[in-house]
C-alpha positions in Angstrom: -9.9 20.7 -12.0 -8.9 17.2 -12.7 -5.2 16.7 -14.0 -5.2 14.5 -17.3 -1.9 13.7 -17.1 -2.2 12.5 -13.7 -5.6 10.6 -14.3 -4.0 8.7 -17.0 -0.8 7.6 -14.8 -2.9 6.8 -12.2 -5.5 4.6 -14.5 -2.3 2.9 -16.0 -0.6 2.2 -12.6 -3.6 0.7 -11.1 -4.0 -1.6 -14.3 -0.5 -2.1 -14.2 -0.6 -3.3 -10.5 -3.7 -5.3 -10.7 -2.4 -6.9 -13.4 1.1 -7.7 -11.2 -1.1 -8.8 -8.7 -3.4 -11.0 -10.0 -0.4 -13.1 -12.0 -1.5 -12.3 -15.2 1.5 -9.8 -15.7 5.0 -11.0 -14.6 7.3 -8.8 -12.7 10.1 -8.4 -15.1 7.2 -7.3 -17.7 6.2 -5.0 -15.1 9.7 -3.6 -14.5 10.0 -3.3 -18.2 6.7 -1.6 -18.8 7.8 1.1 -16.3 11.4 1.6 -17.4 9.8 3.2 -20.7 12.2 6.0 -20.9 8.7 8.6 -21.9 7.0 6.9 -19.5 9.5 8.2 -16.9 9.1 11.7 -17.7 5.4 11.2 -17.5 5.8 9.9 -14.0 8.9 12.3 -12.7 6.4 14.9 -13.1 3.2 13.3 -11.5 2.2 13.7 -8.1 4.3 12.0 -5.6 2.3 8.5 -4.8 2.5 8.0 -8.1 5.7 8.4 -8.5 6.2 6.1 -5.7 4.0 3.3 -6.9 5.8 3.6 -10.3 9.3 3.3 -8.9 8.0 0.1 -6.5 7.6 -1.8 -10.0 11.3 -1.2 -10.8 11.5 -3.0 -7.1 9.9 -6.1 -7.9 11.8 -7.5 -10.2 13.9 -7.8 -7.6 11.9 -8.3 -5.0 12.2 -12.2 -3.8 9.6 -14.9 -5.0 8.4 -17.8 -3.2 9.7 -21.4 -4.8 6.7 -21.7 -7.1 7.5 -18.5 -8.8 10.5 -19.8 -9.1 10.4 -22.6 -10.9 7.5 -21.4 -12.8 9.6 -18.6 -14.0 8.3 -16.2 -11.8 5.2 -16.3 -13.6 2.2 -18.1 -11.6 -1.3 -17.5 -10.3 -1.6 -14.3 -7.6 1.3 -12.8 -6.4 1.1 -12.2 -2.6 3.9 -9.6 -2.3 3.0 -7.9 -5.4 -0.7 -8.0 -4.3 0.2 -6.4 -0.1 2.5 -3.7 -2.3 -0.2 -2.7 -4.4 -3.1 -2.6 -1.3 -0.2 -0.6 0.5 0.3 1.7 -2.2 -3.5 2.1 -2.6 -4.2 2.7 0.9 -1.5 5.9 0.9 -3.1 7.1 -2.8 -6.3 7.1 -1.0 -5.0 9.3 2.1 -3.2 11.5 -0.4 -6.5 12.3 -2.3 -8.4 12.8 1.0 -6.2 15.6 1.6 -3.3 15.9 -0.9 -1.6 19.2 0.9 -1.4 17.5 4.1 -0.4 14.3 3.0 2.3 16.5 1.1 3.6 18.4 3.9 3.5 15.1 6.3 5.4 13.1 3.4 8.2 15.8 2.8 8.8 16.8 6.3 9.9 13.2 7.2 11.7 13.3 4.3 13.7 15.8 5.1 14.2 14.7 8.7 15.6 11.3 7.3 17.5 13.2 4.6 19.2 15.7 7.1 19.6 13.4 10.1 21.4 10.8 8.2 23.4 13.4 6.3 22.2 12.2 2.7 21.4 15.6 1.3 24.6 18.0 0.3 22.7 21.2 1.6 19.6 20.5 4.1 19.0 24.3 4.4 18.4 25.1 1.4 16.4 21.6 0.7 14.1 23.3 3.2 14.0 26.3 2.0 12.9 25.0 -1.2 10.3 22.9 0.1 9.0 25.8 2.0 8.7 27.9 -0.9 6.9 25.4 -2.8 4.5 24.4 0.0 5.3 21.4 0.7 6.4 21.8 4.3 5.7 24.3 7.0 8.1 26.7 8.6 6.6 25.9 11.5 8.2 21.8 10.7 11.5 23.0 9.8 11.4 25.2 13.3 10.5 21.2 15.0 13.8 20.0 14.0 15.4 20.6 17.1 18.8 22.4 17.7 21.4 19.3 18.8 19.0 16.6 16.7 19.8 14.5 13.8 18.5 17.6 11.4 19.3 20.7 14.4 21.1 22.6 11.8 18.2 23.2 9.8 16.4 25.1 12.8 16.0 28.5 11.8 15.0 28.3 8.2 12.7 30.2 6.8 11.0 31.5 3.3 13.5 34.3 3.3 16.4 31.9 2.4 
């Protein structure tokens, strides 16, 4: 069953983007639109390629413009970088709802390889061990990250942690 929620943040992100792209939005209005403090607990709740496209907007305002945006105010005709942002975002949304609990486990189990390899995440363990219980990764993936790798001392996690 459709999620309402979810349609709706997905209708207003695509008009949101197109919008960006097309130059009749400017970034900073962008940026603003999404800062909407209810609008972020819309989106921190969504599914996560929306969350992602959401959080790119923060990104281009300070993203860098060409020298016509800039003495135009940032404000002119099609934005290229906006535009390639958006068709890259779309592409992902569109492999996410071709198969959202493999794009899910594929997403979160590079996550957590970055996370853990580069020693960004307080407790690795039990960040698998969550995202096993919740299904977003395999135990089989958290059994892949090799003893003596970047993430090795997350080998050996399981459900029952």
């Amino acid at each position: 069953m459709p999620d309402p929620i979810s349609d709706r943040l997905r209708s207003d992100l695509h008009r949101t983007w197109d919008d960006v792209a097309a130059g009749r939005l400017s970034r900073a209005a962008a940026a603003d639109w999404a800062a909407d403090p209810g609008r972020a607990v819309d989106y921190s709740g969504g599914p996560e390629p929306l969350q992602q496209a959401w959080l790119l907007l923060h990104d281009l305002r300070r993203a860098p413009r060409d020298e016509a945006a800039a003495i135009s105010g940032g404000h002119h005709g099609r934005d290229e970088l906006a535009a390639r942002w958006r068709e890259q975002w779309c592409a992902e949304l569109a492999r996410y709802d071709a198969d959202p609990l493999t794009w899910n486990r594929a997403y979160w189990s590079a996550y957590l390889r970055r996370t853990a390899g580069a020693g960004h995440h307080p407790a690795p363990a039990r960040l698998a061990a969550r995202l096993v219980e919740h299904g977003l990764i395999l135990d089989q993936a958290v059994h892949l990250l090799a003893p003596g790798g970047p993430a090795g001392h997350l080998a050996g996690v399981s459900r029952a942690h």
